[in-house]
mmCIF file as Biopython writes it, N, C-alpha, C and O atoms, coordinates in Angstrom:
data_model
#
loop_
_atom_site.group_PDB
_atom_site.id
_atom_site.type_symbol
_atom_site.label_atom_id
_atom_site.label_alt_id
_atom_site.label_comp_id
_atom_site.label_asym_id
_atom_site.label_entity_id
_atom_site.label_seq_id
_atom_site.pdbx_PDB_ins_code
_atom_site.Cartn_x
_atom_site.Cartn_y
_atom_site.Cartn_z
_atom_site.occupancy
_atom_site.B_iso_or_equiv
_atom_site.auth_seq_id
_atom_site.auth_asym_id
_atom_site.pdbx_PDB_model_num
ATOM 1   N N  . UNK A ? 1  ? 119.566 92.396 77.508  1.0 0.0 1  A 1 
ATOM 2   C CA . UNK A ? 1  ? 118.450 92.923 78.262  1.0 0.0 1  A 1 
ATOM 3   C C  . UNK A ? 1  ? 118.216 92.031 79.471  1.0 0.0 1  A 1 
ATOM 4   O O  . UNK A ? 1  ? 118.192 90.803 79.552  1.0 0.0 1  A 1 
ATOM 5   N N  . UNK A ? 2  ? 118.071 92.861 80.275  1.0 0.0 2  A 1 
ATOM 6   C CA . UNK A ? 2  ? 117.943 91.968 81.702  1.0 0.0 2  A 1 
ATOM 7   C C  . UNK A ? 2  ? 116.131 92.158 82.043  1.0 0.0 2  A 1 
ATOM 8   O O  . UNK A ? 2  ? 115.439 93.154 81.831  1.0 0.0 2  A 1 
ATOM 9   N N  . UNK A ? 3  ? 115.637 90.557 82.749  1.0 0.0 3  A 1 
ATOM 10  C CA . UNK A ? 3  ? 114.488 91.157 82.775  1.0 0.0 3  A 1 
ATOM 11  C C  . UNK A ? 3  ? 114.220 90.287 84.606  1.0 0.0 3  A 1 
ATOM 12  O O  . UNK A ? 3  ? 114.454 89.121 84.924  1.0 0.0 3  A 1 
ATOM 13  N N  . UNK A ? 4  ? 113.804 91.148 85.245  1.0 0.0 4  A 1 
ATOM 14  C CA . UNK A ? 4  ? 113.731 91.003 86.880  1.0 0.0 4  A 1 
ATOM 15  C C  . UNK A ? 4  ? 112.103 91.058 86.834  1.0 0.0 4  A 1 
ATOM 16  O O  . UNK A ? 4  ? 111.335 91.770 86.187  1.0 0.0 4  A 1 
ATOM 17  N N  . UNK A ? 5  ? 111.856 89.864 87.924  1.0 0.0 5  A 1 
ATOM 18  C CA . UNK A ? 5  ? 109.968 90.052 88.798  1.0 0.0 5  A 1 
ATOM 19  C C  . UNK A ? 5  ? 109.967 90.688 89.338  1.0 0.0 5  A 1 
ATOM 20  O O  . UNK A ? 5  ? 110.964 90.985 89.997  1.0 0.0 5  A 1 
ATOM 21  N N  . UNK A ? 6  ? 109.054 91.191 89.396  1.0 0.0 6  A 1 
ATOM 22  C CA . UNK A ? 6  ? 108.185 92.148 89.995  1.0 0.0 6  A 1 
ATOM 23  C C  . UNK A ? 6  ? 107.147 91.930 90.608  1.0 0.0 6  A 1 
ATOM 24  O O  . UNK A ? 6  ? 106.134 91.831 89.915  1.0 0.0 6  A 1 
ATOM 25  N N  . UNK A ? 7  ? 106.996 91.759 92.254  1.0 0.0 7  A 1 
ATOM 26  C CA . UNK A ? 7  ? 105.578 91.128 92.535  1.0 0.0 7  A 1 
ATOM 27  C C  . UNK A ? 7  ? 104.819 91.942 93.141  1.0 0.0 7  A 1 
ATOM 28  O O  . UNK A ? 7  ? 103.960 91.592 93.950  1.0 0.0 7  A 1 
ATOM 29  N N  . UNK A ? 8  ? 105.052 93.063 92.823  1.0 0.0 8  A 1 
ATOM 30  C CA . UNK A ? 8  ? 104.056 94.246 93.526  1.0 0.0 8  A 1 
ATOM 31  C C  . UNK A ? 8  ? 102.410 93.581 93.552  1.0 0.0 8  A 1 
ATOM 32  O O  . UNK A ? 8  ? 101.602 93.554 94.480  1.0 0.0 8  A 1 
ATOM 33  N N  . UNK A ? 9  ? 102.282 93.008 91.960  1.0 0.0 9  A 1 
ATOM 34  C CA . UNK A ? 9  ? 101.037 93.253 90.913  1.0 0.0 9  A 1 
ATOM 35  C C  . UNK A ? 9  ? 100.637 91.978 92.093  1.0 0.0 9  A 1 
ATOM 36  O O  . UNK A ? 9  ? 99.452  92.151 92.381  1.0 0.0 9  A 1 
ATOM 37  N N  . UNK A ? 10 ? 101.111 90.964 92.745  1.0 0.0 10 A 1 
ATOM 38  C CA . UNK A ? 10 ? 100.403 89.765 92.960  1.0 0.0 10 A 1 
ATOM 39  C C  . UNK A ? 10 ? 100.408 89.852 94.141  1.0 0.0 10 A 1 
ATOM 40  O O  . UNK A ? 10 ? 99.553  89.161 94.695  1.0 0.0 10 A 1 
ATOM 41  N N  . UNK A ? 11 ? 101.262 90.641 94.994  1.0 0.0 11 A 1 
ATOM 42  C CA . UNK A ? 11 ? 100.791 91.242 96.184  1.0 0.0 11 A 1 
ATOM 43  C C  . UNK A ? 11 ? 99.841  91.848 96.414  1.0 0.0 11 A 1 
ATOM 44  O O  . UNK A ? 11 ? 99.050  91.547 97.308  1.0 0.0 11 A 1 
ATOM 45  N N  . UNK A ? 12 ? 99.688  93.150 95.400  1.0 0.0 12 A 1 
ATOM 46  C CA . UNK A ? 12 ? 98.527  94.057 95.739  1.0 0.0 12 A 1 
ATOM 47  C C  . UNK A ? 12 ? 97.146  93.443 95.560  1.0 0.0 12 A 1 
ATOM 48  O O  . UNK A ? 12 ? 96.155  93.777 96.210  1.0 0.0 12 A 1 
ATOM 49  N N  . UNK A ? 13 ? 97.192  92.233 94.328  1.0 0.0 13 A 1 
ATOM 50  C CA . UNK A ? 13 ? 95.965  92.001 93.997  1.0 0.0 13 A 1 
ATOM 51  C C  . UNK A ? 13 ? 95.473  90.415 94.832  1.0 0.0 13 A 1 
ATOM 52  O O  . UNK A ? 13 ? 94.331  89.954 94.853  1.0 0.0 13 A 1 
ATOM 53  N N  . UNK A ? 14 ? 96.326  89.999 95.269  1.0 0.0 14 A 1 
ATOM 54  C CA . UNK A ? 14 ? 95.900  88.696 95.817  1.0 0.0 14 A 1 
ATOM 55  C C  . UNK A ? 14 ? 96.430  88.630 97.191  1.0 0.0 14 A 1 
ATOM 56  O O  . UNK A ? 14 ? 96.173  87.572 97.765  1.0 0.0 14 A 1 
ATOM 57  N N  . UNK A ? 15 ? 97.166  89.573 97.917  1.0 0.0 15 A 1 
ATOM 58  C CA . UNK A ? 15 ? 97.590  89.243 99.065  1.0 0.0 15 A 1 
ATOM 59  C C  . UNK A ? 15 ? 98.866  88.669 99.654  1.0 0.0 15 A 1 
ATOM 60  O O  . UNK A ? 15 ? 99.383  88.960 100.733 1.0 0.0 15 A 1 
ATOM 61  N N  . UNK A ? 16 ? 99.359  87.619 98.555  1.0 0.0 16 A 1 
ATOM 62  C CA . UNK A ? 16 ? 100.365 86.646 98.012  1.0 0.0 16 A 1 
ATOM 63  C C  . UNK A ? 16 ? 101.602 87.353 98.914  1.0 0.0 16 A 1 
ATOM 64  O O  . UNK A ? 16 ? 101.828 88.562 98.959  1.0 0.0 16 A 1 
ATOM 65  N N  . UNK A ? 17 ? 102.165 86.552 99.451  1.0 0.0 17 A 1 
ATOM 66  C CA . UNK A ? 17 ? 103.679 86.669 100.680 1.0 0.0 17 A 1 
ATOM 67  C C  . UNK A ? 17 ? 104.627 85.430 100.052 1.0 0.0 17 A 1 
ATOM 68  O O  . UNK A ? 17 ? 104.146 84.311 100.228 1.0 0.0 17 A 1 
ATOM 69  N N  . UNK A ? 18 ? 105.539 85.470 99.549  1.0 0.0 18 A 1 
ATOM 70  C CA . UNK A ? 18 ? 106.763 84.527 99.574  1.0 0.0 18 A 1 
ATOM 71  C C  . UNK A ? 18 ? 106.810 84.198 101.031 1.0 0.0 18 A 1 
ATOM 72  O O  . UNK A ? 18 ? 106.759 85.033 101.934 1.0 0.0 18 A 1 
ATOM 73  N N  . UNK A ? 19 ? 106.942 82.508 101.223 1.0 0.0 19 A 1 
ATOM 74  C CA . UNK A ? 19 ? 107.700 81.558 101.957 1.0 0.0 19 A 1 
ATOM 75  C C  . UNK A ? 19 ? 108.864 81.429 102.177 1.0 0.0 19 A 1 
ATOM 76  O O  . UNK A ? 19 ? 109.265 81.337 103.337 1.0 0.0 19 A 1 
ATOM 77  N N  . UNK A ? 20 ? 109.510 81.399 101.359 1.0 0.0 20 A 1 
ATOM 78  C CA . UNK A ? 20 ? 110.907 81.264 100.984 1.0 0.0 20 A 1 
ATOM 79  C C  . UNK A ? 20 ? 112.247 82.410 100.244 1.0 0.0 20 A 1 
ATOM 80  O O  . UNK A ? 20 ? 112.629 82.252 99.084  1.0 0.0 20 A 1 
ATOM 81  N N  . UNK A ? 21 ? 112.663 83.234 100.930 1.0 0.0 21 A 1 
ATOM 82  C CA . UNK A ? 21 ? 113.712 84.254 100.711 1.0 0.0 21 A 1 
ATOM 83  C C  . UNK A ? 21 ? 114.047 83.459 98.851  1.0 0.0 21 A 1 
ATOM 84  O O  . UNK A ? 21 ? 113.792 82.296 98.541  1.0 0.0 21 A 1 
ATOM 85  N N  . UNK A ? 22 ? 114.554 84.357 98.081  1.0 0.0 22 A 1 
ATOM 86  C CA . UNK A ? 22 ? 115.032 84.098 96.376  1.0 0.0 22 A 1 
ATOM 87  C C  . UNK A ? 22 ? 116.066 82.841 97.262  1.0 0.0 22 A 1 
ATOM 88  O O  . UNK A ? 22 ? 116.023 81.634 97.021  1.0 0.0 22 A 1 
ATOM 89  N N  . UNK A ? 23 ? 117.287 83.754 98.695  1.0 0.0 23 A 1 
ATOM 90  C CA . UNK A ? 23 ? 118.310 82.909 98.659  1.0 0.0 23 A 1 
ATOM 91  C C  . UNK A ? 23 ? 118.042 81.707 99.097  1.0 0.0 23 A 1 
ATOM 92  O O  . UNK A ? 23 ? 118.514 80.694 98.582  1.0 0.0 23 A 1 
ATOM 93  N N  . UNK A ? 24 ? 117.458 81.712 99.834  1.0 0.0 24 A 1 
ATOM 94  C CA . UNK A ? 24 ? 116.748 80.274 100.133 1.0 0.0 24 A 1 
ATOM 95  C C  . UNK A ? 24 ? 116.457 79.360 99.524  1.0 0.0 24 A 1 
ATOM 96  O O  . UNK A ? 24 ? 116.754 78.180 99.706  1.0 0.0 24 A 1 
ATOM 97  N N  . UNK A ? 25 ? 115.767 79.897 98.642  1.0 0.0 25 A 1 
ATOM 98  C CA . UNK A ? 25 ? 115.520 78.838 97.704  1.0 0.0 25 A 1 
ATOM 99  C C  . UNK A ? 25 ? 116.023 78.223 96.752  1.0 0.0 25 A 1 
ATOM 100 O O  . UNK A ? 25 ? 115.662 77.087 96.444  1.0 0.0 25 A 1 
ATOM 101 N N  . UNK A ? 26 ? 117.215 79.083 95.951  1.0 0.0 26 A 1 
ATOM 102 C CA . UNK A ? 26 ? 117.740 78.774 95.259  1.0 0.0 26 A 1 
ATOM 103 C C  . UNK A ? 26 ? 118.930 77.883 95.685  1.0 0.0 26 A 1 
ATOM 104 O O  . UNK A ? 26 ? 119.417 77.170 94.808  1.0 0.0 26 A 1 
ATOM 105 N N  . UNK A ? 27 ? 119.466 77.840 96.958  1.0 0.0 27 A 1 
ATOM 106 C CA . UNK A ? 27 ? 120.100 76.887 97.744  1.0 0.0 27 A 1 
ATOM 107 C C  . UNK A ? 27 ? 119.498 76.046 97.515  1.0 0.0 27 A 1 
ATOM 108 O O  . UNK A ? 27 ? 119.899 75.446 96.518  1.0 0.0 27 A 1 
ATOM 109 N N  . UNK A ? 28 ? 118.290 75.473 98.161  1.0 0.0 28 A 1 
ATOM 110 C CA . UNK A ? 28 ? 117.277 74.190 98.253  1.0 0.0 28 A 1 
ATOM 111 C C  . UNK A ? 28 ? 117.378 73.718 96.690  1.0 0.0 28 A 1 
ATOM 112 O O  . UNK A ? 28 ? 117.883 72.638 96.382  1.0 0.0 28 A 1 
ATOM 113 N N  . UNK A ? 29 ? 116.782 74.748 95.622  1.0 0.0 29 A 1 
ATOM 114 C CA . UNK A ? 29 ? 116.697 73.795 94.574  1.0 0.0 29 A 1 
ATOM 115 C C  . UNK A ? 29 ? 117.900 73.465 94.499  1.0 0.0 29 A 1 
ATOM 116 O O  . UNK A ? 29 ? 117.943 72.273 94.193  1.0 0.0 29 A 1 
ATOM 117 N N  . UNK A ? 30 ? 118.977 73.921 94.625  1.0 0.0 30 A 1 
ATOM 118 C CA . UNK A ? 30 ? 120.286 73.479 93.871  1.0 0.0 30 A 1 
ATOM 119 C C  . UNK A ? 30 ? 120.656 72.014 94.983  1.0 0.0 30 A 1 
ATOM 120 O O  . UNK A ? 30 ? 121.232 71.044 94.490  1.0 0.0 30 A 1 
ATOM 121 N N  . UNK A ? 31 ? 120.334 72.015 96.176  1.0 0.0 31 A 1 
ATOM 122 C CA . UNK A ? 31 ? 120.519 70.705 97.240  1.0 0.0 31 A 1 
ATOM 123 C C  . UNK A ? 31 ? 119.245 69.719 96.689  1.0 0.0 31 A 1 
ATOM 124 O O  . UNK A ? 31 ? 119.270 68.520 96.966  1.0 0.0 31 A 1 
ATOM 125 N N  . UNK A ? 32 ? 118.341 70.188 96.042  1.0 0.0 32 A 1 
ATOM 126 C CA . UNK A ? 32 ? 117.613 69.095 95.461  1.0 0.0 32 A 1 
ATOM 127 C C  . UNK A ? 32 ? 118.241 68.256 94.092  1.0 0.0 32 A 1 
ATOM 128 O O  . UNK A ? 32 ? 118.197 67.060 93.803  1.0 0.0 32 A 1 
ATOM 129 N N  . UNK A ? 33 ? 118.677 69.108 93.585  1.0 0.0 33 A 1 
ATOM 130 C CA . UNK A ? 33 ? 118.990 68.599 92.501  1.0 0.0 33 A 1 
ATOM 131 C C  . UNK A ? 33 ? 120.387 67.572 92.477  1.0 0.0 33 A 1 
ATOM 132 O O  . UNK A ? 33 ? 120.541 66.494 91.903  1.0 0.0 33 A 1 
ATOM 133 N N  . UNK A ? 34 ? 121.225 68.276 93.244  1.0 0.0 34 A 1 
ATOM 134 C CA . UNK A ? 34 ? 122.397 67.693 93.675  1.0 0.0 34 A 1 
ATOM 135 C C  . UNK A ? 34 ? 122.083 66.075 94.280  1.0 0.0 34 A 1 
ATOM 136 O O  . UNK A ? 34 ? 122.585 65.068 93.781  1.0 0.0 34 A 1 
ATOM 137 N N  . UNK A ? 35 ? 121.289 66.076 95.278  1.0 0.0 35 A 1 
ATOM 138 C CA . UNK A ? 35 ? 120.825 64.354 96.059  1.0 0.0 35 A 1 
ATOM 139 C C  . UNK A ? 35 ? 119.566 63.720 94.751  1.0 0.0 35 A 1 
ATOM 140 O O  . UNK A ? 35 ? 118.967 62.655 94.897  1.0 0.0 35 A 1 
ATOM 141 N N  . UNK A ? 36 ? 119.436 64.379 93.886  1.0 0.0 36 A 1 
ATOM 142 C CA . UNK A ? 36 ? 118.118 63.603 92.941  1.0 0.0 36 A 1 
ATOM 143 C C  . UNK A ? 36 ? 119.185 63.494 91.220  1.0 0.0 36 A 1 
ATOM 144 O O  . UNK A ? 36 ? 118.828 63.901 90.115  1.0 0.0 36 A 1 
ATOM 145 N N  . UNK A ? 37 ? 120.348 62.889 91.553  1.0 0.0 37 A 1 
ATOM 146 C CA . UNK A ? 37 ? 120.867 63.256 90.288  1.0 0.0 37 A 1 
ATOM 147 C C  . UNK A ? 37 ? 120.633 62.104 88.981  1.0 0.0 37 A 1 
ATOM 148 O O  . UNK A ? 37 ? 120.982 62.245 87.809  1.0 0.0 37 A 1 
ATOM 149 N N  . UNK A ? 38 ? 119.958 60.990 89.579  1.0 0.0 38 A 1 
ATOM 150 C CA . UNK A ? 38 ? 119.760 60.227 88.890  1.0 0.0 38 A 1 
ATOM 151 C C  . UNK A ? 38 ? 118.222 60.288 88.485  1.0 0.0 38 A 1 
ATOM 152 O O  . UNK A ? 38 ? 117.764 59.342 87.845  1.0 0.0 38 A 1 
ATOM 153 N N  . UNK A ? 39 ? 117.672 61.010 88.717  1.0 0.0 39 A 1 
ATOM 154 C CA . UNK A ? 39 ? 116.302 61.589 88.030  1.0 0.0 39 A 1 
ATOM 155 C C  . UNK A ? 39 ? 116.699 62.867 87.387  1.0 0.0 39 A 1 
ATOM 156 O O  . UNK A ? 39 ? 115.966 63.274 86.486  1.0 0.0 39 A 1 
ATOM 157 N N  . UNK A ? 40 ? 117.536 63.423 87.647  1.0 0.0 40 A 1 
ATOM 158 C CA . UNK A ? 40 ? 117.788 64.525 86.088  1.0 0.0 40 A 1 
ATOM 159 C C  . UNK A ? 40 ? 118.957 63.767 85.341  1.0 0.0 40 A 1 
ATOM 160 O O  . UNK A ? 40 ? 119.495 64.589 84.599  1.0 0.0 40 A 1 
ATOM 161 N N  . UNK A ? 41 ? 119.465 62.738 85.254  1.0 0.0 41 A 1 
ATOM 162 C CA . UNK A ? 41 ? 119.887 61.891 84.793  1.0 0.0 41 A 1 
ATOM 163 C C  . UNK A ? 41 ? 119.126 61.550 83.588  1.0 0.0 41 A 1 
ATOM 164 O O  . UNK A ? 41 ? 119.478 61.752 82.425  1.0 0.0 41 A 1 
ATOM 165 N N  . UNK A ? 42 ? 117.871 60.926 84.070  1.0 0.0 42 A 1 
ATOM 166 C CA . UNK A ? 42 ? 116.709 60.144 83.632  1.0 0.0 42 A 1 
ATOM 167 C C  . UNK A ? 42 ? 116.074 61.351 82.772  1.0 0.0 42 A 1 
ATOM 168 O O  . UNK A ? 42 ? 116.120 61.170 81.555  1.0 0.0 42 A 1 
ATOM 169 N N  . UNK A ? 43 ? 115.606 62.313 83.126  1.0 0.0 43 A 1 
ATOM 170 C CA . UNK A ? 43 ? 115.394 63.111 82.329  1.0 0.0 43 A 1 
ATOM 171 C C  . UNK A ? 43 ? 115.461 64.210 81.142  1.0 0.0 43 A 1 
ATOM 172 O O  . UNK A ? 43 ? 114.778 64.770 80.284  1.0 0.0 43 A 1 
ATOM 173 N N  . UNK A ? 44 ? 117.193 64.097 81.878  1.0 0.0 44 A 1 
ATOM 174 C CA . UNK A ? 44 ? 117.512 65.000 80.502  1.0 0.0 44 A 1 
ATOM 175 C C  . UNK A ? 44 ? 118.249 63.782 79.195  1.0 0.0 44 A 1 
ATOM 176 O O  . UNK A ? 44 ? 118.732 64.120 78.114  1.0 0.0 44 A 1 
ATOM 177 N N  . UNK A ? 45 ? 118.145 62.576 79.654  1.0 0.0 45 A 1 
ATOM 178 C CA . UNK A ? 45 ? 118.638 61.409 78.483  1.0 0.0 45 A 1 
ATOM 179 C C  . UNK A ? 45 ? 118.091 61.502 77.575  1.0 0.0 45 A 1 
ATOM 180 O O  . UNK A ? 45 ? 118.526 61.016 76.531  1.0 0.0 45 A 1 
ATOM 181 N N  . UNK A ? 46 ? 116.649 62.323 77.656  1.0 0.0 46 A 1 
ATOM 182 C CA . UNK A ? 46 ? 115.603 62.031 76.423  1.0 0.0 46 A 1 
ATOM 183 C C  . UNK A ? 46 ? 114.739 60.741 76.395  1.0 0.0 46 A 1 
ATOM 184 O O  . UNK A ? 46 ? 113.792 60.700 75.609  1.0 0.0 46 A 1 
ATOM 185 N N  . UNK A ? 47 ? 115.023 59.632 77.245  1.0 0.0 47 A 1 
ATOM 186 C CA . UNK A ? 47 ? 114.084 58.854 77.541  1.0 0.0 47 A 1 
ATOM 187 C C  . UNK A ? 47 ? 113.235 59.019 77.655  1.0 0.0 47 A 1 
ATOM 188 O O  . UNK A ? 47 ? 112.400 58.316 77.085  1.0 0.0 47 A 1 
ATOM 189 N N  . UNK A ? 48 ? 112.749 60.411 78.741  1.0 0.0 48 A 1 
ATOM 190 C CA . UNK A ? 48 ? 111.360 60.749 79.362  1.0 0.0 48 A 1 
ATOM 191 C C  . UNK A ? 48 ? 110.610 61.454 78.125  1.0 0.0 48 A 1 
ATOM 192 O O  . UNK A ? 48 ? 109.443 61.820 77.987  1.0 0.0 48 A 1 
ATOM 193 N N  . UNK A ? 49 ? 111.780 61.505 77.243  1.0 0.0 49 A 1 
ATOM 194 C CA . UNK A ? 49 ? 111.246 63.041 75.995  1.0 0.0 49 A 1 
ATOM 195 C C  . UNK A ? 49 ? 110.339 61.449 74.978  1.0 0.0 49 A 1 
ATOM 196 O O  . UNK A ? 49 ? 109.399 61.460 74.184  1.0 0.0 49 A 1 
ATOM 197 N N  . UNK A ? 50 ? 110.961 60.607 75.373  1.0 0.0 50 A 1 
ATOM 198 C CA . UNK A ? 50 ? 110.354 59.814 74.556  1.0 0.0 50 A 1 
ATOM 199 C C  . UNK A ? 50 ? 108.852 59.335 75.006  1.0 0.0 50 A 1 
ATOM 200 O O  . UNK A ? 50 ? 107.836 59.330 74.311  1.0 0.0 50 A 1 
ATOM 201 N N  . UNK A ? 51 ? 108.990 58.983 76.210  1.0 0.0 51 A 1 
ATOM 202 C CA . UNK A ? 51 ? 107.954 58.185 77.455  1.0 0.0 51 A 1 
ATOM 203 C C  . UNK A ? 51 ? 106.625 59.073 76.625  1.0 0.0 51 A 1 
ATOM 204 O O  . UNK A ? 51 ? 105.710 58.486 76.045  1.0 0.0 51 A 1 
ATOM 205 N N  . UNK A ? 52 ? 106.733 60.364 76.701  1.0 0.0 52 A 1 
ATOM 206 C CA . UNK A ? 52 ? 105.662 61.313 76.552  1.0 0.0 52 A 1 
ATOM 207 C C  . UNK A ? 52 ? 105.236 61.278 75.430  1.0 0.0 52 A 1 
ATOM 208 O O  . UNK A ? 52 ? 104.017 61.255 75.257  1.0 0.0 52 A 1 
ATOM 209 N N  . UNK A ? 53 ? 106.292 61.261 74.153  1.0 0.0 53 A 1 
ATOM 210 C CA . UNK A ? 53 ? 105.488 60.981 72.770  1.0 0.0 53 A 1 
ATOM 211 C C  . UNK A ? 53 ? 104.880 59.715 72.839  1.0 0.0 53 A 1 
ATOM 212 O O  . UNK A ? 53 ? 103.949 59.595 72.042  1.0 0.0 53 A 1 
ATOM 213 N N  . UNK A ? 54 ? 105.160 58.531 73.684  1.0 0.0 54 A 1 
ATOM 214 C CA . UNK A ? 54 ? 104.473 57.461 73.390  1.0 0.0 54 A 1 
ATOM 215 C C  . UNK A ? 54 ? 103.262 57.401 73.916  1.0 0.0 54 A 1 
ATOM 216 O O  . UNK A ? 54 ? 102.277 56.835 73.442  1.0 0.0 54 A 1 
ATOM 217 N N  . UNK A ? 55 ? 103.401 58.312 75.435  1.0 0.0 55 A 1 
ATOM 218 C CA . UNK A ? 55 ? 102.044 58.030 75.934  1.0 0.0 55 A 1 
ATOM 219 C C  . UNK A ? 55 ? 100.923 59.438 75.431  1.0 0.0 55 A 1 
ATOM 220 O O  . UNK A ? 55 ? 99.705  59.403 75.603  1.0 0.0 55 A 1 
ATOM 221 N N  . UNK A ? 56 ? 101.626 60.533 74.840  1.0 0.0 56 A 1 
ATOM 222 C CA . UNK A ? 56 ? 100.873 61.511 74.602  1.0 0.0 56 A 1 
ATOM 223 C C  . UNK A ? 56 ? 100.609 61.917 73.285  1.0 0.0 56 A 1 
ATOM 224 O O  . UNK A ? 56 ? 99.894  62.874 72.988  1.0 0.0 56 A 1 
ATOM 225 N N  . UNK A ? 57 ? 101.335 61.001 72.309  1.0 0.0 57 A 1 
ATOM 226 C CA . UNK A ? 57 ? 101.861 61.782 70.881  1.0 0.0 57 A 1 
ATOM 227 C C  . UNK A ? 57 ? 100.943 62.142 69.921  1.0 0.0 57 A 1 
ATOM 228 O O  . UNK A ? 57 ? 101.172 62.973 69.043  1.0 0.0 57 A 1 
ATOM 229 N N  . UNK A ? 58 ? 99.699  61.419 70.091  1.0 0.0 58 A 1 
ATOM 230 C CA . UNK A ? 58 ? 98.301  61.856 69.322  1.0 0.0 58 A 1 
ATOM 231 C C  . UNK A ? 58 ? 97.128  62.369 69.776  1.0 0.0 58 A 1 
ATOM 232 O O  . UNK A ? 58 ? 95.989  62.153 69.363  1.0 0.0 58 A 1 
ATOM 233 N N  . UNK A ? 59 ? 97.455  62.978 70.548  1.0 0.0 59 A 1 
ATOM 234 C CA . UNK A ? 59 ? 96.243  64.194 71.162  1.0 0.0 59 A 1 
ATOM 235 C C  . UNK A ? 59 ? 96.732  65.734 70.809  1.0 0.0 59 A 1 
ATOM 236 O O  . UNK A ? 59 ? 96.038  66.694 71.146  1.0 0.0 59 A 1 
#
Protein backbone atom coordinates (compact mmCIF):
# COMPACT_ATOMS: atom_id res chain seq x y z
CA UNK A 1 0.00 0.00 0.00
CA UNK A 2 1.32 3.21 -0.99
CA UNK A 3 0.40 6.16 1.06
CA UNK A 4 1.09 9.94 -0.58
CA UNK A 5 0.32 13.76 1.29
CA UNK A 6 -2.05 15.46 0.59
CA UNK A 7 -2.00 19.15 1.44
CA UNK A 8 -5.12 20.39 0.11
CA UNK A 9 -6.52 20.13 3.97
CA UNK A 10 -3.53 22.62 5.23
CA UNK A 11 -3.78 24.81 2.42
CA UNK A 12 -7.37 25.36 2.50
CA UNK A 13 -7.46 25.69 6.20
CA UNK A 14 -4.38 27.65 7.13
CA UNK A 15 -3.17 29.25 4.01
CA UNK A 16 0.17 27.17 4.29
CA UNK A 17 2.53 27.44 0.77
CA UNK A 18 5.65 25.08 0.63
CA UNK A 19 9.13 26.88 0.43
CA UNK A 20 10.84 24.31 -0.90
CA UNK A 21 9.82 22.08 -4.20
CA UNK A 22 9.63 17.83 -2.61
CA UNK A 23 12.87 17.98 -5.23
CA UNK A 24 14.54 20.42 -3.56
CA UNK A 25 14.49 19.35 -0.67
CA UNK A 26 15.15 16.12 -0.72
CA UNK A 27 18.52 17.04 -2.48
CA UNK A 28 19.34 19.43 0.54
CA UNK A 29 18.49 16.84 3.11
CA UNK A 30 20.48 14.26 1.41
CA UNK A 31 23.66 17.24 1.01
CA UNK A 32 23.02 17.68 4.70
CA UNK A 33 23.46 14.56 5.70
CA UNK A 34 26.27 13.70 3.44
CA UNK A 35 28.72 16.98 5.03
CA UNK A 36 27.17 16.10 8.82
CA UNK A 37 28.29 12.43 8.72
CA UNK A 38 29.84 12.34 11.87
CA UNK A 39 26.70 13.43 13.74
CA UNK A 40 24.64 10.61 12.19
CA UNK A 41 27.59 8.72 13.05
CA UNK A 42 27.06 9.83 16.66
CA UNK A 43 23.64 9.12 16.51
CA UNK A 44 22.79 6.17 15.10
CA UNK A 45 25.84 4.39 17.50
CA UNK A 46 23.25 4.36 20.16
CA UNK A 47 25.29 6.57 22.30
CA UNK A 48 22.73 9.34 21.97
CA UNK A 49 20.02 6.36 22.56
CA UNK A 50 21.84 6.14 25.71
CA UNK A 51 22.57 10.08 26.58
CA UNK A 52 18.60 10.23 26.74
CA UNK A 53 17.89 7.31 29.07
CA UNK A 54 20.37 8.87 31.35
CA UNK A 55 19.21 12.24 31.20
CA UNK A 56 15.44 11.35 30.69
CA UNK A 57 14.87 7.73 31.91
CA UNK A 58 12.56 8.49 34.95
CA UNK A 59 10.00 10.83 33.94
Amino acid sequence: QRYAIDPDKIRRELGWQPETSFEDGIVRTIEWYLTHQEWVTQVTSGDYQHYYERMYGGR
